[in-house]
N, C-alpha and C positions, 0 to 999 in steps of 0.2 A: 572537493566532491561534496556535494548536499549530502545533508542528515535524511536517510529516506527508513520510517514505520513503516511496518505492513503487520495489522490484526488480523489472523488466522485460526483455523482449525484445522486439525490433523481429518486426514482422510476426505480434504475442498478440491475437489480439482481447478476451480476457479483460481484457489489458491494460488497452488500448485503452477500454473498456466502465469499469472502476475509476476509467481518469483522466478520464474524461468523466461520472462523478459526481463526481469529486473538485472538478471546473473546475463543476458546476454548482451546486454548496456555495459554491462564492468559496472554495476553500482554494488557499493555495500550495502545492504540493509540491516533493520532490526526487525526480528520478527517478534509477534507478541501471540503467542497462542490464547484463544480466548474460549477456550472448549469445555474447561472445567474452573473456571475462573469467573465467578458473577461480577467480583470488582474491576476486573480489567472487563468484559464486555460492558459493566455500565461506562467506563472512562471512555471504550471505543465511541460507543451511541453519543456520551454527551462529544464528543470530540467531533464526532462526524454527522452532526446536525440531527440526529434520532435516528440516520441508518442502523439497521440490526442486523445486515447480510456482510460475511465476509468473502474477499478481503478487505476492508477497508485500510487505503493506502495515502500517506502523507509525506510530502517533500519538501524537508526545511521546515515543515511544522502545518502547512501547508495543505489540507484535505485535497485530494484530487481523486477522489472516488475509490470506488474498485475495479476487478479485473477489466470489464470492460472500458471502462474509463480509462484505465491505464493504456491497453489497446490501443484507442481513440487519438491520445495524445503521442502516441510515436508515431501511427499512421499517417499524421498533421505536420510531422516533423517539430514537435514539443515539448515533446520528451526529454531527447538529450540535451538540449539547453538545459532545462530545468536541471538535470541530473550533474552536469556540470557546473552549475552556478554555487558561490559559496557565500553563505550568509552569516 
């Protein structure tokens, strides 16, 4: 199973919405709350090209956006490869 991040905040429905297709994939993930943490939202931003919105979501290390983006790529049938794949 892929290493899959997701930078979050408490009370995102975005959030929220990303990791309830994540949990409906069967993937594990790590969540990283970034709510009251300046050091983890700078690592998210530099990680994730200067985005500042979360979720920002990573697979296998991987940036693939956020919730919508995640959306995007299952719709595409993209997803689950990727969620499968091990690196």
């Amino acid at each position: 199973m892929a290493k899959v991040e997701i930078y979050t905040t408490m009370l995102c429905g975005y959030c929220y919405r990303a990791k309830k297709l994540l949990e409906e994939r069967g993937a594990a993930f790590t969540e990283i709350d970034v709510m009251t943490d300046g050091k983890l939202r700078d690592e998210m931003r530099r990680r994730a090209g200067g985005r500042t919105s979360v979720p920002q979501i990573f697979i296998d290390g991987e940036h693939v956006g956020g919730c919508d983006d995640l959306y995007a790529l299952d719709q595409a049938g993209k997803l689950k490869p990727l969620l499968q794949a091990s690196h």
